[in-house]
N, C-alpha and C positions, 0 to 999 in steps of 0.2 A: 458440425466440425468447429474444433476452435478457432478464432482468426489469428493469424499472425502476432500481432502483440500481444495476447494472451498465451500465446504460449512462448513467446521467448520470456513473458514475467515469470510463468514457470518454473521455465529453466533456470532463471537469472535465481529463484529462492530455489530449488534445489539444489545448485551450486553451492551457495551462501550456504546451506544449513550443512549438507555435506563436510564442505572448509572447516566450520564451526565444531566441528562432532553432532550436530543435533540429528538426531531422527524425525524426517518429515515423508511423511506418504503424498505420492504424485497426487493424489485427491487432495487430501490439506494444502499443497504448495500448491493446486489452483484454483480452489476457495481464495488465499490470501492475495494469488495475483491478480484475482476478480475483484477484492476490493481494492487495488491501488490502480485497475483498470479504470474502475466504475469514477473513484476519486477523480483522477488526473484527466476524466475526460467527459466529464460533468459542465451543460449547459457555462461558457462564459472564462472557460480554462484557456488562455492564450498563452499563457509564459510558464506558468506553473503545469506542466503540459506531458503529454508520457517522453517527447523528446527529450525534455529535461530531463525526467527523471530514468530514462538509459542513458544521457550524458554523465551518468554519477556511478555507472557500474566499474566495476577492478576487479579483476578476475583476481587479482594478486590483495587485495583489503577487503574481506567479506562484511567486515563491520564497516566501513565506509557506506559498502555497495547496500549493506542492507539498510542505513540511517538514509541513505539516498532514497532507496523506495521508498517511504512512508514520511518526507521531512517536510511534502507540504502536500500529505493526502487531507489535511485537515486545514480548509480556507475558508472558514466562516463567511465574510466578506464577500468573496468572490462567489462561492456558491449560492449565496442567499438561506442559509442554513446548512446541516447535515444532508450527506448521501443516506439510505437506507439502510445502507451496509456499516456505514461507521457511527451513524447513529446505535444502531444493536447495542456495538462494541463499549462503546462509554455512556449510555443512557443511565446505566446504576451509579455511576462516578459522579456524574451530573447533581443527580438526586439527592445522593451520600452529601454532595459539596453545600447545597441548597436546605439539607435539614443541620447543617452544621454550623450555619449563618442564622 
C-alpha cells in the first residue's frame, strides 16, 4: 500500500499535468512522485523537506505547484551526492558536460 505522502505527490502531479493539458498515467505520476519522495526525504533532509515542498502547492498555479516539487529534489551538499533515482535521470548530462570540458 502506498503511504500517505506518496500518494497525495500523486495526486498533487496528476492535478498539475491535468491543469497543464499534459497526458500522464496514474503509473507515470507515481514513478515521478517516488522521486521527489526518495529526494526530499533522503538521510540529513531537515528544511528542504516534503513539508516544504507541499507548502509550495496552488491548486490555482500548476507551474508554480510543479517548480515547487522538484526546486530542491537536487542537494548535492546535503545529500552527500545523488539519490538513485536522480542520478538515472541526469547521469548522461553529467557525462555529455564532462567530455565537453
Amino acid at each position: 500500500m502506498l503511504n500517505n505522502d506518496l500518494k497525495r505527490l500523486t495526486e498533487i502531479h496528476l492535478g498539475v499535468f491535468e491543469s497543464i493539458g499534459v497526458s500522464c498515467t496514474r503509473h507515470r505520476a507515481r514513478k515521478l512522485a517516488s522521486v521527489v519522495q526518495h529526494a526530499m526525504s533522503a538521510h540529513g533532509r531537515n528544511f528542504h523537506n516534503l513539508d516544504r515542498v507541499f507548502s509550495f502547492v496552488d491548486p490555482e498555479d500548476p507551474i508554480s505547484t510543479l517548480a515547487g516539487l522538484y526546486h530542491d529534489a537536487v542537494y548535492y551538499q546535503v545529500d552527500q551526492g545523488f539519490t538513485p533515482e536522480i542520478l538515472a535521470i541526469i547521469i548522461p548530462y553529467i557525462y555529455d558536460q564532462l567530455s565537453i570540458d
